[in-house]
MARRO-937048 format. One line per 5 residues: for each residue x, y, z of C-alpha. Coordinates in pm, 1 decimal, m for minus. Layout:
BEGIN
X:Y:Z; ...
% end
This chain:
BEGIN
m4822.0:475.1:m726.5; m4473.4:345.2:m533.5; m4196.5:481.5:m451.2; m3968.2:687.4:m707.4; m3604.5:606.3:m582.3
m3272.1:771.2:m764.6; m2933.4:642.4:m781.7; m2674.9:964.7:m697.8; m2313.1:932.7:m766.7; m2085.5:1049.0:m462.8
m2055.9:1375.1:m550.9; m2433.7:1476.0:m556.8; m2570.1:1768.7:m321.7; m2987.1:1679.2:m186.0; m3159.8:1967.2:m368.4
m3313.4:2213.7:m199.2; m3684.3:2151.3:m62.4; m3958.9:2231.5:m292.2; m4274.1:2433.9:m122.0; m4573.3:2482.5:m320.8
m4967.7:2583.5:m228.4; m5286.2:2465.3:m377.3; m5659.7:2479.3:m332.1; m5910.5:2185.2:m336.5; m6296.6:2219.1:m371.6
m6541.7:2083.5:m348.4; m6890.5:1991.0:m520.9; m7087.5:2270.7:m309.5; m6739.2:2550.3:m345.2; m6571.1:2469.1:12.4
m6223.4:2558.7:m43.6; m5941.9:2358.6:139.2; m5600.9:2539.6:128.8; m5304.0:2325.9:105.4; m4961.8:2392.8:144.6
m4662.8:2110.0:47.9; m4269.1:2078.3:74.5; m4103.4:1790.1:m159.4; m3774.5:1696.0:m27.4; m3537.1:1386.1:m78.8
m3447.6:1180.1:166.4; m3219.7:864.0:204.4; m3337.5:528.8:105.3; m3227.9:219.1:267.9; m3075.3:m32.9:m37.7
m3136.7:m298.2:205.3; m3520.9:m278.9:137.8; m3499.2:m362.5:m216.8; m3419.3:m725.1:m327.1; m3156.5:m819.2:m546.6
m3320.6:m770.1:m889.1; m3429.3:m444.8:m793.3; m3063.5:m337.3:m665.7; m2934.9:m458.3:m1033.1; m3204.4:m185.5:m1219.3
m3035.3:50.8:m978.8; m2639.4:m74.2:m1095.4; m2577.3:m167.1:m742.7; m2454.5:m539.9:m722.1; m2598.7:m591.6:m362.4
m2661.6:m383.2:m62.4; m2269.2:m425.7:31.3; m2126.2:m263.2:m296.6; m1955.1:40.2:m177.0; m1709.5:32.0:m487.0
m1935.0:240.8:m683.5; m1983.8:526.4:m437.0; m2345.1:594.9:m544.0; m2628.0:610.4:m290.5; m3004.1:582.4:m330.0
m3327.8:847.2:m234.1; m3650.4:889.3:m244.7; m3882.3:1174.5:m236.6; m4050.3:1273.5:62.3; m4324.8:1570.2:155.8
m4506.3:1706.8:413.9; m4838.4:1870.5:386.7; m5063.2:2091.0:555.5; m5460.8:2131.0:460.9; m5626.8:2482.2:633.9
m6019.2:2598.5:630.8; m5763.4:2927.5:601.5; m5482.7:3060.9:327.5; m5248.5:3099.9:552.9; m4966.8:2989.3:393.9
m4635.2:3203.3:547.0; m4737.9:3022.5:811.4; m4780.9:2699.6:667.2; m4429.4:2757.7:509.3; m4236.4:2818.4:852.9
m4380.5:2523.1:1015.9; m4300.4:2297.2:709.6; m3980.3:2417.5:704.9; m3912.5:2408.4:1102.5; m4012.2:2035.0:1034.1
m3815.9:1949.1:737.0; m3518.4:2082.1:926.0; m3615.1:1837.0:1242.4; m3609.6:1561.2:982.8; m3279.3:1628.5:849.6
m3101.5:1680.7:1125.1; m3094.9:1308.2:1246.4; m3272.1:1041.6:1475.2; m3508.8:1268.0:1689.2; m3589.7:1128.4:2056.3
m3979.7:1157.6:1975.5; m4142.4:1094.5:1584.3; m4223.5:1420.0:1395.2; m4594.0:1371.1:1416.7; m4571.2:1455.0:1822.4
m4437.4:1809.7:1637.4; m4759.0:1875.1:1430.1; m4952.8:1787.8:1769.8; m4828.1:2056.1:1939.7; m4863.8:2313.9:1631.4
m5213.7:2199.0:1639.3; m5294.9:2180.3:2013.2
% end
């Protein structure tokens, strides 16, 4: 479906992260439990090209005058044979602060490994 991106004016705090659980099945009543955080994260106005930047009101990727920056939304998402979602919620929160907090010397998905491990 693409990627929803927002303009922000200067001022603008990132909302806090969203968490939410759900529960797929399927055809013969396996239950998969699922637990999600939604969380914005900073988009890079050099990806877009120039008509794109216009829908956005930025001039080009160089047009600090207006003091607006661009996001996206992000999540992270867990699936369990179990409903365990506290624990679900600590981890995706222990990993949504690791993404925040800067460049990381390894990529998050060496994290989940050793959840999983």
């Amino acid at each position: 479906m693409g990627a929803s991106v927002e303009r922000w004016s200067a001022g603008a705090h990132h909302p806090l992260p969203v968490f939410s659980t759900f529960v797929l099945t399927n055809d013969v009543g396996l239950k998969i439990y699922g637990a999600a955080i939604v969380f914005y994260d900073d988009f890079d106005a050099s990806q877009l090209p120039d008509e794109q930047l216009q829908l956005c009101g930025l001039a080009s990727t160089k047009d600090e005058s207006s003091g607006s920056s661009l996001h996206q939304n992000r999540s992270i998402c867990f699936l369990s044979r179990w409903p365990f979602y506290e624990a679900m919620r600590g981890l995706l929160l222990y990993i949504y602060r690791i993404s925040v907090s800067g460049p990381q010397p390894v990529p998050l998905e060496r994290y989940v490994i050793l959840f999983l491990v």
